[in-house]
C-alpha positions as CSV (number, residue, x, y, z in Angstrom):
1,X,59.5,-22.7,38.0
2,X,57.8,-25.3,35.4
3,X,55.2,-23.7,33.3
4,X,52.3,-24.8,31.1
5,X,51.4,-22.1,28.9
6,X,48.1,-23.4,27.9
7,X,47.0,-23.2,31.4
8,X,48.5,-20.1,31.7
9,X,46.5,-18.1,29.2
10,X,43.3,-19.7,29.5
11,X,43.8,-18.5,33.7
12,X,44.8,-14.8,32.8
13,X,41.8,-14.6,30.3
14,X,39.4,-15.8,32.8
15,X,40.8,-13.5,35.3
16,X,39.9,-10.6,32.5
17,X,36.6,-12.4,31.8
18,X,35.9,-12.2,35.9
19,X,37.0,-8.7,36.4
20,X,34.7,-7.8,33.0
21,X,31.8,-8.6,35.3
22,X,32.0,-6.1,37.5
23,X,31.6,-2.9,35.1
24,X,28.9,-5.5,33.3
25,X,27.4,-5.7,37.5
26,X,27.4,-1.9,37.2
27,X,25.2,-1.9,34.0
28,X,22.6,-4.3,35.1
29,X,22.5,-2.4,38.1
30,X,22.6,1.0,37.2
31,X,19.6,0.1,34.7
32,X,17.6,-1.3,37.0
33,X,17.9,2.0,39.3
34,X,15.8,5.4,38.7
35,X,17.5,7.4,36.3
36,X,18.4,10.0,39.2
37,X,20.6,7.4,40.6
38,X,22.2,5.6,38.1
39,X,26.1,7.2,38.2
40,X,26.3,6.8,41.9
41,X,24.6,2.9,41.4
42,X,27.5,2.1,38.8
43,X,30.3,4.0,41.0
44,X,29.7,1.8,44.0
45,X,31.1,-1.2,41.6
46,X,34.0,0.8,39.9
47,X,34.8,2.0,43.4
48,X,35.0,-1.4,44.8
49,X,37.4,-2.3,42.2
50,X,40.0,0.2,43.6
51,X,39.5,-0.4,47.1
52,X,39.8,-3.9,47.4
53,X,41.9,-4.5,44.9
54,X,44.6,-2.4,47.5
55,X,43.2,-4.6,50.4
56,X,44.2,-7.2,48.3
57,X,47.5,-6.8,47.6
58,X,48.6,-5.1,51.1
59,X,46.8,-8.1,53.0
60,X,43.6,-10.0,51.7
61,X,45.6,-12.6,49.3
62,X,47.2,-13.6,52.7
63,X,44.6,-13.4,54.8
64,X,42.3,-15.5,52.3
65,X,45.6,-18.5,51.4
66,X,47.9,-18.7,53.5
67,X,48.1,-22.5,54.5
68,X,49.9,-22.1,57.5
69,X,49.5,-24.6,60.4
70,X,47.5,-23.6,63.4
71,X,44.2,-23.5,64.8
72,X,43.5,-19.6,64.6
73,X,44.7,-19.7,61.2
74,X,41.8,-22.4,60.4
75,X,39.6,-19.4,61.0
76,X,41.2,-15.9,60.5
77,X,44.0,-17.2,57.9
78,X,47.6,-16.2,58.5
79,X,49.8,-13.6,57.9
80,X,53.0,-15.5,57.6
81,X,53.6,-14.4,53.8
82,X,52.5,-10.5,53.9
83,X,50.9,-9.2,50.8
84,X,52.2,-10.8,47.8
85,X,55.9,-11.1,49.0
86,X,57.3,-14.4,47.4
87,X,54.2,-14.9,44.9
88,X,55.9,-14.1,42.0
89,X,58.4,-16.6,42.5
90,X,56.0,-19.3,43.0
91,X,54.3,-21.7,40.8
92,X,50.3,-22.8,41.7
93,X,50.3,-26.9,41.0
94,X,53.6,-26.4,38.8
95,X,51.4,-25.3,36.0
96,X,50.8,-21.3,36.3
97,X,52.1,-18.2,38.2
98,X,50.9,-17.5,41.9
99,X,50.9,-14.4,40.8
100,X,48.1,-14.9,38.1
101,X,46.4,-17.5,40.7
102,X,46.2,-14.3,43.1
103,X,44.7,-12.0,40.1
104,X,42.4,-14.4,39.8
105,X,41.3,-14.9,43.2
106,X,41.5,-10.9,43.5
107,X,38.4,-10.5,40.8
108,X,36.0,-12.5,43.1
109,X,36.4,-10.2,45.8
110,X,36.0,-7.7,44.3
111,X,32.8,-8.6,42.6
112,X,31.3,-10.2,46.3
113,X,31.8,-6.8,47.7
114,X,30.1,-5.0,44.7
115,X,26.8,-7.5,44.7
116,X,26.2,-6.3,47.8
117,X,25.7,-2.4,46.5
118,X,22.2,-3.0,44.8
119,X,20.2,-3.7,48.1
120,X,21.0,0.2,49.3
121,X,20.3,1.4,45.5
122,X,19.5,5.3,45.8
123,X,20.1,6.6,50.2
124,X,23.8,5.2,50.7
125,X,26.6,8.1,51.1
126,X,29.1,7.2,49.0
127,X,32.0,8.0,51.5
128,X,30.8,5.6,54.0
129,X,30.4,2.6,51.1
130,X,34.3,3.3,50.2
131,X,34.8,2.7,54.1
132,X,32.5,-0.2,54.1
133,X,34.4,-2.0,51.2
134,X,37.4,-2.0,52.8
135,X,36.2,-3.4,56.2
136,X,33.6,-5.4,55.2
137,X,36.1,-7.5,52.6
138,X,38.9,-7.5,55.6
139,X,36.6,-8.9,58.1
140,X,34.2,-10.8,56.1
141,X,34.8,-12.1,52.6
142,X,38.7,-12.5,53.4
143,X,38.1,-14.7,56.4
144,X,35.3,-17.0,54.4
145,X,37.6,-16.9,51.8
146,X,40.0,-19.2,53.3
147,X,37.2,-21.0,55.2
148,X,35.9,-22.7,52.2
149,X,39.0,-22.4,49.4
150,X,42.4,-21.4,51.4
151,X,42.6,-24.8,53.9
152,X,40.2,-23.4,56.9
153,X,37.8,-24.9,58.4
154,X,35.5,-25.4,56.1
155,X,38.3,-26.6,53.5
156,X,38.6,-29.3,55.5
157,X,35.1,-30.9,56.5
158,X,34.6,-31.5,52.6
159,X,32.6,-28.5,51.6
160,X,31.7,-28.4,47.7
161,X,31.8,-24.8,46.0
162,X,33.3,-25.2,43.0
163,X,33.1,-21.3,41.6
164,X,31.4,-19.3,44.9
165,X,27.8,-20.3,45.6
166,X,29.3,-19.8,49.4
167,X,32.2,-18.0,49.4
168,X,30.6,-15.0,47.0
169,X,26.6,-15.1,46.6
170,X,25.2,-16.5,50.1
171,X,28.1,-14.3,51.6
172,X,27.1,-10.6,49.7
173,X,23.1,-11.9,49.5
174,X,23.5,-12.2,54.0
175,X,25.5,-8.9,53.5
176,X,22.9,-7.2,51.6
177,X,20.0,-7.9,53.6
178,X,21.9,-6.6,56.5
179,X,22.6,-3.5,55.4
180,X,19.3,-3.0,54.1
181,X,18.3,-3.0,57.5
182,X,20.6,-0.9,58.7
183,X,19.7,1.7,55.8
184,X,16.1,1.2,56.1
185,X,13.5,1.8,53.5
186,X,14.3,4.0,50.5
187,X,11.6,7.6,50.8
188,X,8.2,6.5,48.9
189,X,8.9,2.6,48.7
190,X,5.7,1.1,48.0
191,X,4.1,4.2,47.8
192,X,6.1,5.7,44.4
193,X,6.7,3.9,41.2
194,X,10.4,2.6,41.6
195,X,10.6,0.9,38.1
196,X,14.1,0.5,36.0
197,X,14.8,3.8,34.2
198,X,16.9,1.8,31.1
199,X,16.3,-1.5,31.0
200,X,18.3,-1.6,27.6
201,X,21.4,-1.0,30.1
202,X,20.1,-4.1,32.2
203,X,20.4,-6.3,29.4
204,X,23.3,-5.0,27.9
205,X,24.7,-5.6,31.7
206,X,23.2,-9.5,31.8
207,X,24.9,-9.9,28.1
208,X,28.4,-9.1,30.2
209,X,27.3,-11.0,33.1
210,X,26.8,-13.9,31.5
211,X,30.0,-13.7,29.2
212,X,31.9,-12.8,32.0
213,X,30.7,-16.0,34.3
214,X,32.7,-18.6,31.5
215,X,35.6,-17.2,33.4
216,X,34.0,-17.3,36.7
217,X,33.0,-21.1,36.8
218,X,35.2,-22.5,34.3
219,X,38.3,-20.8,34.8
220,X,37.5,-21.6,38.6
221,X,38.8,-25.5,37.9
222,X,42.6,-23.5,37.2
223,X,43.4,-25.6,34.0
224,X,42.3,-25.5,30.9
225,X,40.8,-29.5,31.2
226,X,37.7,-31.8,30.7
227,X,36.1,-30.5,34.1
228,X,37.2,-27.0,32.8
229,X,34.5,-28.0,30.0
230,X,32.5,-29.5,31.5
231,X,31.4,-26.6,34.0
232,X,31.1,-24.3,30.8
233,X,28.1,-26.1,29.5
234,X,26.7,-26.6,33.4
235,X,27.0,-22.9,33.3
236,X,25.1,-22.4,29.9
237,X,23.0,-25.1,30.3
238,X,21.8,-23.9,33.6
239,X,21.3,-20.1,32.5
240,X,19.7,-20.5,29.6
241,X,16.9,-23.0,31.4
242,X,16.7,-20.3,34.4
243,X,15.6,-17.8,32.2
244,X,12.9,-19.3,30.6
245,X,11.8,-21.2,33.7
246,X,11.5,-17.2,35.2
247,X,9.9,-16.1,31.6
248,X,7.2,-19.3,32.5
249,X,6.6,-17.6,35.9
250,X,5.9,-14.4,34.9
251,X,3.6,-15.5,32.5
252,X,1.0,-17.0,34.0
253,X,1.5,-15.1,37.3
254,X,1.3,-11.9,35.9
255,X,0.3,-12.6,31.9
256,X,3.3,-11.2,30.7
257,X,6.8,-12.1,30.1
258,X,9.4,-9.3,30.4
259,X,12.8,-7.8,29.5
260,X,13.8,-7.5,33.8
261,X,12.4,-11.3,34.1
262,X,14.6,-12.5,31.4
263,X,17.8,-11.0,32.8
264,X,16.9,-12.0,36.3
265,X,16.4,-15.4,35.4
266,X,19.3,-15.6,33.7
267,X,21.7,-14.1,36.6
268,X,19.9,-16.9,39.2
269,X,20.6,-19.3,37.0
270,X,24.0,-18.1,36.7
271,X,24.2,-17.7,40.4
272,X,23.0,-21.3,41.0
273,X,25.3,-23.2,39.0
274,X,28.5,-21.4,40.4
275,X,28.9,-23.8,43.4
276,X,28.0,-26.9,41.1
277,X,29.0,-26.5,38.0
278,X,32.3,-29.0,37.7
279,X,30.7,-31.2,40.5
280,X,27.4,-32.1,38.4
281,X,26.5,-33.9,35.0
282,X,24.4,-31.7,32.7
283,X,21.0,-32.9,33.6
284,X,21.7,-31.8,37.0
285,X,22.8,-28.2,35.8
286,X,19.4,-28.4,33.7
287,X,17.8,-28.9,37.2
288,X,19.7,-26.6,39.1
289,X,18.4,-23.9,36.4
290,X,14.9,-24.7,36.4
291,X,14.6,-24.8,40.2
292,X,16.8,-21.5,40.4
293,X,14.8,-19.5,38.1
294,X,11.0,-20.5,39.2
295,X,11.9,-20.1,43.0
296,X,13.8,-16.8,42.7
297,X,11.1,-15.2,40.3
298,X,8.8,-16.0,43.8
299,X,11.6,-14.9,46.3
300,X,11.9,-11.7,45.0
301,X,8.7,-10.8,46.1
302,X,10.1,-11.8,50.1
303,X,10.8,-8.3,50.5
304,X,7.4,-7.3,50.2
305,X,5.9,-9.4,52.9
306,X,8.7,-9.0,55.5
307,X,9.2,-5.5,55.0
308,X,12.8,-4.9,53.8
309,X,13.9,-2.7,51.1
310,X,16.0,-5.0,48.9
311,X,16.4,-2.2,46.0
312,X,17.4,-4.3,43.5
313,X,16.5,-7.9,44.5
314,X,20.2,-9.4,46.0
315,X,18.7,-11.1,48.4
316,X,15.6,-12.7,46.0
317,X,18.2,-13.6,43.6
318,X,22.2,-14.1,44.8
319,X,21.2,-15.1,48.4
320,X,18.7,-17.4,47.8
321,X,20.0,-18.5,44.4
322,X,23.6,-19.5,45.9
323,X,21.8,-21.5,48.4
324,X,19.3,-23.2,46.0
325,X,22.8,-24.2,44.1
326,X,25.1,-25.0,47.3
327,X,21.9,-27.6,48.7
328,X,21.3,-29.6,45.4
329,X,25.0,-30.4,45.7
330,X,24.4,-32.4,48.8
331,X,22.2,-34.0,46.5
332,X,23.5,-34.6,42.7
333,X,27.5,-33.7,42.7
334,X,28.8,-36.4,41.5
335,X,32.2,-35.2,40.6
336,X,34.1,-34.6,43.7
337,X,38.1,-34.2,43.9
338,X,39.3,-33.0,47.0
339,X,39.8,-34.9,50.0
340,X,36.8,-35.1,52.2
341,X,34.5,-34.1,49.4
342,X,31.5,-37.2,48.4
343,X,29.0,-37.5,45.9
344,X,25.4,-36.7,46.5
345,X,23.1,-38.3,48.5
346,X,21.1,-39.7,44.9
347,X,24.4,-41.7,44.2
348,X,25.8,-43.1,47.7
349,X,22.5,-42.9,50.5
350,X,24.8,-41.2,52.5
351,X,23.1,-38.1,54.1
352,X,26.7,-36.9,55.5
353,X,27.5,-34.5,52.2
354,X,24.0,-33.1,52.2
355,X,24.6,-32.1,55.8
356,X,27.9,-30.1,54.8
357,X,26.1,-28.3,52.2
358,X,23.7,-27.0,54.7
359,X,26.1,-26.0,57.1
360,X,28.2,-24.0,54.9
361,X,25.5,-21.8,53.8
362,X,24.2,-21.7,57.6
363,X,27.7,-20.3,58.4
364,X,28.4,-17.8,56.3
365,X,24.8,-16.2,56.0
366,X,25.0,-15.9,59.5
367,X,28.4,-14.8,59.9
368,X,28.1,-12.7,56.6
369,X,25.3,-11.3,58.3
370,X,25.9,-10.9,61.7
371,X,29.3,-8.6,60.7
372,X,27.6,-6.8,58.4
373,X,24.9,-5.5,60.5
374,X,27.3,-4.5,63.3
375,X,30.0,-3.2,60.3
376,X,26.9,-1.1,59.3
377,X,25.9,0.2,62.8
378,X,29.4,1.5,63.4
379,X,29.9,2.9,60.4
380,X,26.1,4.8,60.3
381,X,26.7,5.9,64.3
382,X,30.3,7.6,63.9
383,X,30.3,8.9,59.9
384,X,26.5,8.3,58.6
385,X,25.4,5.6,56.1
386,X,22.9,7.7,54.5
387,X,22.2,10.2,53.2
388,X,19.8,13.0,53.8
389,X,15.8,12.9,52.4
390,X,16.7,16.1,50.7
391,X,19.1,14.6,48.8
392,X,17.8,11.4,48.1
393,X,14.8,13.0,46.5
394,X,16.5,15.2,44.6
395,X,18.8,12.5,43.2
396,X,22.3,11.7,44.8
397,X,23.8,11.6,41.0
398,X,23.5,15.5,41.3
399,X,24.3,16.0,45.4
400,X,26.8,13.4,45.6
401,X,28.0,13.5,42.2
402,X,27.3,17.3,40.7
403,X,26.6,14.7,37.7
404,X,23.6,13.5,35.7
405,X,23.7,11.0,34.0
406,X,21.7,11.7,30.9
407,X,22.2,15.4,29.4
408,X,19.1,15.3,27.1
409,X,19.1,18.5,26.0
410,X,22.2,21.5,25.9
411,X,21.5,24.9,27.1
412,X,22.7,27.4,25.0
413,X,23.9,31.2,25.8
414,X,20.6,32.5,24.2
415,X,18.9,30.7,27.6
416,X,16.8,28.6,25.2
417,X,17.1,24.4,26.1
418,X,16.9,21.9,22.6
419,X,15.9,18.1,23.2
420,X,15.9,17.9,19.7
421,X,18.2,19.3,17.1
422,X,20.0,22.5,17.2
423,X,18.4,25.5,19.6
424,X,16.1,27.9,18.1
425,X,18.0,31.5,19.2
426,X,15.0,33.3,21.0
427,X,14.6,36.4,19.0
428,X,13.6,34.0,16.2
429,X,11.0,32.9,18.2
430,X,9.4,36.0,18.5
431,X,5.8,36.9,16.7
432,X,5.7,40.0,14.9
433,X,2.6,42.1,16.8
């Protein structure tokens, strides 16, 4: 087995910088929740971690690129290889392990199935989401998977998704609003002030986000190349205008520009640019950015005219984001590799790669969204999905948990609480008569 070294390491550390994104997912999240919720709302990502990373290994990587021939395998992916049996033998292109191509591969899943988490922020049992992980990657993200990157379908009508615009944010944004519809509204929405309890921990989150998506979209072109390059500056390029064009926004909509808007921008830019980011020259990115973060900063907003509880904005942002990045391909890639792929419509006057970039995110929002709904249903009518008013005032950190996340103050055996400094003992306290 031949190989290079250099492409090597640069595809292990982007398969650290990918899995990094996932706790960083659990920060931005967990901020943006009330502070009664925010241990369960960063378990849901470490739990997904676990779950699917033993789906993986038993099944998924098989499931997800396994070329075998066959039209059923076009669709559900094979089985012929089960698990990882033969990977570590194998080289990917000559150049790296399988085996580290599979690690790879492994953190997207993982992260697509934890996205999905913040649209049923604070009312979700946490057994049932451990269930839900499992079937939801078997049946859904495994399957698109291969559609659009293991040689389905998808694969080959010419597709472009060069990081996940498809495959991960139109895929969990579908899955989210699903099962925000199955969950129903959170107690008090729209009537109770649901603001982010930290919003230090949202940034902090975006800051690993964004460090993380380097290895996302460039280490997605699996070698350490020109094109490699060239989607890391698409990706900053991108993020950085998103978040100012959503800064913009909020100003003049609403005369200020905040902390929230600035992360949120920058995640739709970093969503948009996934599925274009080694297909596009820079000014495209720059475009991709600007239209990402003004339309998102509006589509958050959807969920207050139709009526869903979106907790923390998947569908505004990923959903809508991935598709706002997956479209303008049609128009501006101009960088395609694979066979069946064409540049956008600005450079040939052909409409025919514009119409696959529609039909992708067509197909997976609706299959993403059609499985998750029913995956939702089963799962709510045999074990429950959520979880009692009782609890979900109270705070599920403490009925799910027995945990809080902040202890602000310690409780000492005189019975007297401190928030600040040491406790006073009680007899001090008392006033001579």
């Amino acid at each position: 087995m031949k190989i290079d070294s250099g492409s090597t390491a640069w595809m292990l550390v982007s398969t650290a910088l990918v899995l990094l994104m996932t706790p960083g997912l659990a920060f931005f999240y967990g901020g943006m929740t009330r502070a009664k919720s925010v241990l369960n709302m960063m378990m849901m990502s470490f739990v997904a971690i676990i779950t699917v990373t033993i789906a993986w290994v038993a099944y998924g990587y098989s499931l997800a690129f396994d070329a075998s021939d066959g039209f059923l395998n076009k669709f559900v992916g094979g089985l012929d290889n089960i698990g990882l049996m033969g990977v570590n033998e194998a080289a990917y292109n000559d150049t790296f392990p399988m085996m580290v191509f599979s690690a790879f591969q492994l953190t997207f899943a993982i992260i697509t199935v934890a996205l999905i988490s913040g649209a049923i922020a604070d009312r979700a049992k946490f057994g049932a989401w451990v269930v839900f992980t499992v079937v939801w990657a078997t049946l859904v993200y495994f399957p698109v998977a291969h559609w659009v990157w293991g040689g389905g379908w998808l694969t080959e009508l010419g597709i472009e998704d060069f990081a996940g615009g498809t495959v991960v944010h139109i895929n969990a944004g579908a899955a989210a609003l699903a099962l925000a519809l199955v969950l129903g509204k959170r107690s008090g929405w729209r009537k109770e002030p649901m603001r982010p309890h930290n919003l230090t921990l949202v940034l902090l989150g975006t800051g690993l986000l964004w460090f993380g998506w380097f290895g996302f979209n460039a280490g997605s072109e699996l070698a350490a190349d020109a094109t490699a390059g060239l989607a890391f500056m698409n990706t900053q390029v991108a993020t950085a205008i998103a978040a100012g064009a959503w800064l913009v926004v909020e100003k003049f909509r609403d005369g200020h520009a905040t902390t929230l808007g600035a992360a949120s921008g920058a995640v739709a830019g970093l969503v948009a640019i996934t599925p274009a980011c080694g297909f596009v020259d820079v000014w495209a990115a720059a475009l991709i950015g600007l239209l990402a973060g003004a339309i998102c900063a509006y589509a958050v907003g959807l969920k207050y005219k139709f009526g869903f509880d979106d907790s923390l904005d998947v569908v505004g942002v990923h959903l809508v984001g991935g598709v706002i990045g997956a479209v303008a391909l049609g128009f501006v890639a101009k960088y395609p590799f694979l066979d069946g792929q064409e540049e956008g419509l600005i450079y040939t006057g052909s409409f025919r790669q514009l119409g696959l970039q529609v039909l992708g995110p067509v197909v997976v929002g609706l299959y993403s969204f059609i499985l998750t709904y029913v995956i939702g249903k089963v799962i709510d009518k045999t074990m429950g999905f959520r979880i009692t008013q009782e609890d979900e005032v109270t705070g599920i950190d403490i009925t799910t948990h027995a945990e809080t996340g902040y202890d602000l103050g310690t409780i000492h055996s005189s019975g007297v609480s401190s928030l600040n400094g040491p406790a006073v003992p009680a007899e001090a306290k008392k006033v001579d008569a």
